[in-house]
C-alpha positions as CSV (number, residue, x, y, z in Angstrom):
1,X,-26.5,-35.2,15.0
2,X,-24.0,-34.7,17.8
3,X,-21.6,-36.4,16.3
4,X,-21.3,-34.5,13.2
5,X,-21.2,-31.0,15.6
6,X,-18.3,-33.1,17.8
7,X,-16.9,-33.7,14.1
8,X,-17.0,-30.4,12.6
9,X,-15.8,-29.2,15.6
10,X,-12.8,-31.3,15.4
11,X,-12.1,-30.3,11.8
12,X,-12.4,-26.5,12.6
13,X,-10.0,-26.7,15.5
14,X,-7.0,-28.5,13.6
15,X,-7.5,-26.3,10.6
16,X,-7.0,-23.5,12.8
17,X,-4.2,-25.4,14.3
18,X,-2.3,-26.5,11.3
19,X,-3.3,-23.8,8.9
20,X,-3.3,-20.9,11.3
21,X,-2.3,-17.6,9.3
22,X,-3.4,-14.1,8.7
23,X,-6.2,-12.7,5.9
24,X,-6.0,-9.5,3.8
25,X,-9.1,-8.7,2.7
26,X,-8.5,-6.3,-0.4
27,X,-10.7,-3.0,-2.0
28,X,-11.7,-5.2,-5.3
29,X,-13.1,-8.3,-2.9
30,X,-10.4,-10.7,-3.1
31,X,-8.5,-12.8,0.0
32,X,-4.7,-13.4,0.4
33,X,-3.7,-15.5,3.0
34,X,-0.1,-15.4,4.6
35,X,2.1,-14.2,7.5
36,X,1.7,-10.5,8.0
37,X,5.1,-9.5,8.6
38,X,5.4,-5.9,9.5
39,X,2.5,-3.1,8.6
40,X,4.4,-0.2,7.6
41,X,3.5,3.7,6.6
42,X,2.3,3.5,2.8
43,X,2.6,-1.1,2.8
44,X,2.0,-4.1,4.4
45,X,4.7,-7.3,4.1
46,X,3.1,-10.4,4.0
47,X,5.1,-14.3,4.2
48,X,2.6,-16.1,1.4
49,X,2.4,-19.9,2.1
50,X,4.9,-20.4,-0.6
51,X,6.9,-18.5,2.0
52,X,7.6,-15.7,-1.0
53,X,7.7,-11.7,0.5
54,X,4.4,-10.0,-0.8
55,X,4.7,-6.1,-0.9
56,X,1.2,-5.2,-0.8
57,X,0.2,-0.9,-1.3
58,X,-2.4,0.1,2.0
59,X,-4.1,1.8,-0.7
60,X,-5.3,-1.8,-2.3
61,X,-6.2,-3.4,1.6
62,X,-9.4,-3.2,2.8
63,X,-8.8,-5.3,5.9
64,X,-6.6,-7.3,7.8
65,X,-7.7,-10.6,9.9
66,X,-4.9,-11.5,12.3
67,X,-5.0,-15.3,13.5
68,X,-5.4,-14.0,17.2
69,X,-8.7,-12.5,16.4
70,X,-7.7,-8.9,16.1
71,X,-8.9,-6.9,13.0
72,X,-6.9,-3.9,11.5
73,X,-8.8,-1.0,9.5
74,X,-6.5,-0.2,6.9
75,X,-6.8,3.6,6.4
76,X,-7.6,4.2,2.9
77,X,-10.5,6.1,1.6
78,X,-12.7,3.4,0.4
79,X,-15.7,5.0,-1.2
80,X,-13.1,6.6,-4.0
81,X,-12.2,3.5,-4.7
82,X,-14.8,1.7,-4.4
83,X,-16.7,4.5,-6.6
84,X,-13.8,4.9,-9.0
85,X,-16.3,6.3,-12.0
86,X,-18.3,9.5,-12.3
87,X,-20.4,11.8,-14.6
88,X,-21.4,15.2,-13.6
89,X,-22.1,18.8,-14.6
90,X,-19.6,21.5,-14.0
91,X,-21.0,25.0,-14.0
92,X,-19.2,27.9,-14.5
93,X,-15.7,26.8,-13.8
94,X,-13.3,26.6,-16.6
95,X,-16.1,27.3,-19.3
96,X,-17.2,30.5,-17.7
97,X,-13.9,32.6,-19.6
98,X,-14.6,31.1,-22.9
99,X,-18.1,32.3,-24.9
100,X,-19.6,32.9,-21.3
101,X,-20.3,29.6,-21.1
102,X,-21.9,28.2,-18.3
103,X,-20.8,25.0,-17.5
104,X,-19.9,21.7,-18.9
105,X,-20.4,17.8,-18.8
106,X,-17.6,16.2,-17.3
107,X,-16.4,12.7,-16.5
108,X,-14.4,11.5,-13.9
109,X,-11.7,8.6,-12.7
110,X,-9.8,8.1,-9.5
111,X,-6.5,6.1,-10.0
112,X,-5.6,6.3,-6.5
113,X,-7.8,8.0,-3.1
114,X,-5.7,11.5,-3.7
115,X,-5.7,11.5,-7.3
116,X,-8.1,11.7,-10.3
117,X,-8.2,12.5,-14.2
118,X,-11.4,14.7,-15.3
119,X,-12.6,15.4,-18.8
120,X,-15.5,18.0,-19.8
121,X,-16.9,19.4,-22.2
122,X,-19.4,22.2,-23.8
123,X,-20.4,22.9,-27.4
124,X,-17.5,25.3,-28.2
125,X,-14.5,24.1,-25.8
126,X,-13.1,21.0,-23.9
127,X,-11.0,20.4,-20.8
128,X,-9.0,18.1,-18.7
129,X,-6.6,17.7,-16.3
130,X,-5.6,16.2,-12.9
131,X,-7.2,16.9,-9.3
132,X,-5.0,16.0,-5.9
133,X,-6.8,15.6,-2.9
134,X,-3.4,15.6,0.1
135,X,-5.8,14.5,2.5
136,X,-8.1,11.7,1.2
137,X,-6.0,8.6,1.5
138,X,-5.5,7.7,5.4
139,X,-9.3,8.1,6.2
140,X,-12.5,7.7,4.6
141,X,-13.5,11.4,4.3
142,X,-16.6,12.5,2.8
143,X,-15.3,16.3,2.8
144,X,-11.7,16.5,1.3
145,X,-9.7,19.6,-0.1
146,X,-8.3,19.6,-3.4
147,X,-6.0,21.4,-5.8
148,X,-6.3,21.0,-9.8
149,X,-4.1,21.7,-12.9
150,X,-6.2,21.8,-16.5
151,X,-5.8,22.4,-20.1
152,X,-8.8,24.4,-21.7
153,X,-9.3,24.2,-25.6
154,X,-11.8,26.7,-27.0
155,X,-13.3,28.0,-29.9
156,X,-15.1,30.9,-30.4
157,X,-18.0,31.4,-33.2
158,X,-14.7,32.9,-36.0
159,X,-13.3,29.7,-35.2
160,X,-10.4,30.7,-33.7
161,X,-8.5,28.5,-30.9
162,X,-7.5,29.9,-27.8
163,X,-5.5,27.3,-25.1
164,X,-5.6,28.4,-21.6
165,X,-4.9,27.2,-17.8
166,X,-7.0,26.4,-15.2
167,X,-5.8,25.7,-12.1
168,X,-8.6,25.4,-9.2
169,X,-8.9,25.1,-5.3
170,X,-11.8,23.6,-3.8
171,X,-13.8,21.5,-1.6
172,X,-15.4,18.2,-2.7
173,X,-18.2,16.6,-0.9
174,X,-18.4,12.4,-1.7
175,X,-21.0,10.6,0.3
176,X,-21.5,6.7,0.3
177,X,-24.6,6.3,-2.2
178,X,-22.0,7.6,-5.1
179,X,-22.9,11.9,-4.9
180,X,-20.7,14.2,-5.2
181,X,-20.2,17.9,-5.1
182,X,-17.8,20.6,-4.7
183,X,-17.4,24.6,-4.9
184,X,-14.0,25.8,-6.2
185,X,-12.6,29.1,-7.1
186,X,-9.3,28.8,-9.6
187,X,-7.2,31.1,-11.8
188,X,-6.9,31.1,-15.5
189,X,-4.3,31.8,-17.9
190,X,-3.8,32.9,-21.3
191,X,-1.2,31.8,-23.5
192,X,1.1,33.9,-22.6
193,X,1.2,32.2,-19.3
194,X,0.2,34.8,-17.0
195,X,-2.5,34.8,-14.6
196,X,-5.1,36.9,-15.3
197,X,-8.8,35.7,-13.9
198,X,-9.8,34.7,-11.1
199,X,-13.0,31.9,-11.4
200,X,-15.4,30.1,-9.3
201,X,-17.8,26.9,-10.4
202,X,-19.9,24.5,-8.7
203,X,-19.8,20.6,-9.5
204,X,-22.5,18.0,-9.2
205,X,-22.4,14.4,-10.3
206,X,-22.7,10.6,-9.3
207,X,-19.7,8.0,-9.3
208,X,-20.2,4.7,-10.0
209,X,-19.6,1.3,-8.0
210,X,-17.1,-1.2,-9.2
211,X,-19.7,-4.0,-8.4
């Protein structure tokens, strides 16, 4: 028995001393091993063992193990990526100019910590567009401004299509079991381009894990 621990020992130590290197542990649960090279703003250079330059994005690292023991937090906001999917119910918001509708079911992706596509819809219109949240990507906020830009597609009971703007300003609440919620008030346009409402809605929904 002690000489298998003297022997594992022994193993461990010149695998750390031949094969000492840094890990990058990354959002989807892979490893890449390598050389860290420099840790810059928005990247992270890493030396691979086929000593080939690897630009890696911060957004995609979810840790960094240096071969001295020292571990760096990489600063992006994990549970939107992590959580990348979502369903929810919008009410008021973009619906609440069209047929005084009072809300929609919407669905949800993040592409990126800051940005995400949205699609929703009621029995008489539709809507999507794109939300950017400036703050979201160097730390893992669970409250997190946003500004939005959206297309709304309507039709009223003559059957008449009316394509307006919808461009909101909010506050979006995302906690770690996969809720979210937000308040936002926006204007609206009409075809003609011109602002001419002024709008508020509430969101509620869940986003789904990757695993």
């Amino acid at each position: 028995m002690r000489k298998s621990l003297v022997t594992i020992v022994i193993v461990l130590c010149l695998s750390q001393i031949t094969h000492a290197q840094d890990w990058i542990s990354l959002m989807g649960g892979g490893m890449i091993n390598g050389k860290v090279e420099s840790v810059e703003e928005e990247r992270l250079v890493l030396i691979s063992m086929d000593e080939d330059s690897l630009i890696i994005p911060k957004v995609l690292i979810k840790k960094v193990f240096f071969e001295d023991g020292k571990t760096l937090f990489v600063g992006a906001n994990k549970r939107r990526l992590k959580r990348p999917f979502g369903v929810g119910v919008n009410v008021f918001g973009p619906m609440l100019n069209h047929n005084n509708g009072l809300g929609a079911v919407y669905l949800n992706y993040y592409i990126h910590p800051q940005f995400s596509f949205e699609l929703g819809s009621d029995l008489l219109a539709v809507y999507g567009g794109l939300k950017y949240l400036p703050l979201s990507a160097k730390k893992d906020r669970v409250l997190a401004p946003y500004f939005g830009v959206n297309i709304v597609r309507a039709e009223n009971d003559s059957g008449n299509r009316r394509i307006t703007g919808y461009f909101p300003l909010g506050m979006e609440a995302f906690f770690k079991n996969g809720l979210i919620a937000s308040f936002e008030v926006a204007l609206s346009t009409e075809s003609e381009s011109t602002f001419d409402s002024v709008l508020f809605g509430f969101k509620l929904g869940y986003q789904f894990s990757r695993n």
